[in-house]
Each structure stands twice: as C-alpha cells, then as structure tokens.
N, C-alpha and C positions, 0 to 999 in steps of 0.2 A: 831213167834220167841220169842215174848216178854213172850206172854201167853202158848206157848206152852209144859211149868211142868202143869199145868192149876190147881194153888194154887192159891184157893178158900175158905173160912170159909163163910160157908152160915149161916145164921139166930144164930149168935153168941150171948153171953153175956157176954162181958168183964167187971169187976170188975172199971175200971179205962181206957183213955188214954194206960199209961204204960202197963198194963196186954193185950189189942188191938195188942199193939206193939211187945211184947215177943209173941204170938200167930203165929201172920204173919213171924216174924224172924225165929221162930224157923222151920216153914216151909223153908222157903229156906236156910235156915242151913242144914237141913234135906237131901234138893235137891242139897246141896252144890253150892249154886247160890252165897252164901254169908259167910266171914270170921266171927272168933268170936266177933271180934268188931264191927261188922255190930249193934248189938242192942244200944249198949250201945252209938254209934254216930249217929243212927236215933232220940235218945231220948233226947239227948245233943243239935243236930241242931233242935228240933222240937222247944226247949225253946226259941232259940235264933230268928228262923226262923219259924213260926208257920204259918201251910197250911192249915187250915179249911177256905172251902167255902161254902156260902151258896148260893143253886141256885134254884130257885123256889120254895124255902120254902121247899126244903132236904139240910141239912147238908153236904158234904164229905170233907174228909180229904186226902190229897197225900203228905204223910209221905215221907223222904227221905235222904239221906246222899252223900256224896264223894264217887265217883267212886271207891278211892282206897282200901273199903270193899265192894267192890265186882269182884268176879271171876267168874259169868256167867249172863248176862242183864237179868234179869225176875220181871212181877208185879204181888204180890201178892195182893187177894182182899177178906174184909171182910166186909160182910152185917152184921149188927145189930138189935136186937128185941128191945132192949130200946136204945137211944140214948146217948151219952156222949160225953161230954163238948169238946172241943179242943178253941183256942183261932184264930180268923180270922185271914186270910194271910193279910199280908202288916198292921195290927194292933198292939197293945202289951196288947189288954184289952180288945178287944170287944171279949164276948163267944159266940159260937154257939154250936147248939147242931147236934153231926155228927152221920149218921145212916152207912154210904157208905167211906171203906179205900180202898186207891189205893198203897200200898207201892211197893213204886221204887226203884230195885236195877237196876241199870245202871252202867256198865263196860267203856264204852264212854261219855265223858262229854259231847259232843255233844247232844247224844242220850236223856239227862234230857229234856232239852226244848223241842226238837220235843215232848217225848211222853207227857208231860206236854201239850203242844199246843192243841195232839193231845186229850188227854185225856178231855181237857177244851170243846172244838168241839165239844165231843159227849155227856158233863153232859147238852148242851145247848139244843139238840133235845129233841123235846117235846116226853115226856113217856118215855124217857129211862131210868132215874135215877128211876122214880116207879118201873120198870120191874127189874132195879135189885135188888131192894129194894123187889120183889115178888118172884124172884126168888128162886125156890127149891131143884136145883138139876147143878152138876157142866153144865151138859151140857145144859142149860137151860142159865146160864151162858156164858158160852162160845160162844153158838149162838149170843146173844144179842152182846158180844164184835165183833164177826167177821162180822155180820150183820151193825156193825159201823167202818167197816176196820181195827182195831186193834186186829192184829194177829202175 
C-alpha cells in the first residue's frame, strides 16, 4: 500500500539536501500522491524538525511534512552514491552524512509514527540498510522492503 507506485531513485547524486528533496517530490507529484506544496513544506519542516539518523555507521533520512499535502499515503526512496549532509533528528547541530531517503507522504496522521516505527524496525536488522544501499534495480528494492513487511 505504502510502496505500491514503487518510487525509488536508485544510485542518485543530488547536488544538495534540497535538490534530494525536489527529486523524490517530484515523483509523487508525478503519481499525484502529493499537492504542490508538498515540497516546499517538506523543506520548511525539515529546518525546524530534522530526521537524519545515523544507524550503524549509514546515514538515512525520513523526510516528512503534514498530512494536509497529501492526497494519496506513499514512501518514496532514494539511495545515494555520495552522501550528504542532513542535520540529526532530535539535534539542531549535530551533521551526519545521509546515503538512504525515506520521504513520507502520509494522508493519515496516524499512519506517520507507525510507518516511522516501522521503518525504524527494519534500518535496525543487521544487512539491510547495506542491501539497500546495494541495491540496483527497483525490484531488488522492493524485495528487500516486502521481505521486512512494509508493503
């Protein structure tokens, strides 16, 4: 359900954070998941509210905004060949360097924390953040997600 457009940017090089972000938005703009102010208040709550984690020594980020820019729940995800900067969640200063974006558009406010939870759950299994960090191809992808129940 969540992954089911199954927008994916494998082995990307975004410029910036922000450039990351227009990439992935523009996809589910695209799949109409998400309104035109979907970008411009993922980038706004990311200053305020900044979601880089770092978990075994990879990077990810789970970018996100208010329900009310969006009109259909889907996560889009983009791997990285060089990494870039995001600032740690629950910090205002500390940087890390992110390879792995999980951007959440979410229809139900509910639905944030669960897939947040759930999404936390599976960067903890050992090998899977490398795998999608290895990852080539969408369905290569997509495996790895349904193989850790998020589908």
């Amino acid at each position: 359900m969540f992954f089911d457009r199954q927008i994916a940017l494998l082995k990307q090089k975004p410029a910036s954070q922000e450039a990351a972000f227009q990439l992935l938005a523009d996809e589910l703009v695209k799949e109409q998941c998400v309104n035109a102010d979907f970008l411009e208040n993922i980038i706004k709550r990311e200053l305020v509210f900044p979601t880089g984690l770092e978990i075994n020594g990879i990077g990810v980020a789970i970018p996100h905004t208010d329900s009310q820019y969006v009109k259909e729940s889907q996560v889009a995800f983009m791997s990285l060949t060089e990494p870039i900067p995001f600032i740690e969640m629950g910090t205002n200063d500390k940087e890390i360097q992110v390879s792995l974006l999980f951007m959440l558009a979410l229809k139900e406010p509910h639905e944030q924390l669960e897939m947040l939870q759930n999404l936390i759950e599976m960067f903890q299994k050992t090998g899977v953040l490398e795998k999608l960090l290895a990852a080539e191809t969408i369905g290569e992808y997509q495996e790895i997600i349904q193989k850790n129940g998020l589908n």
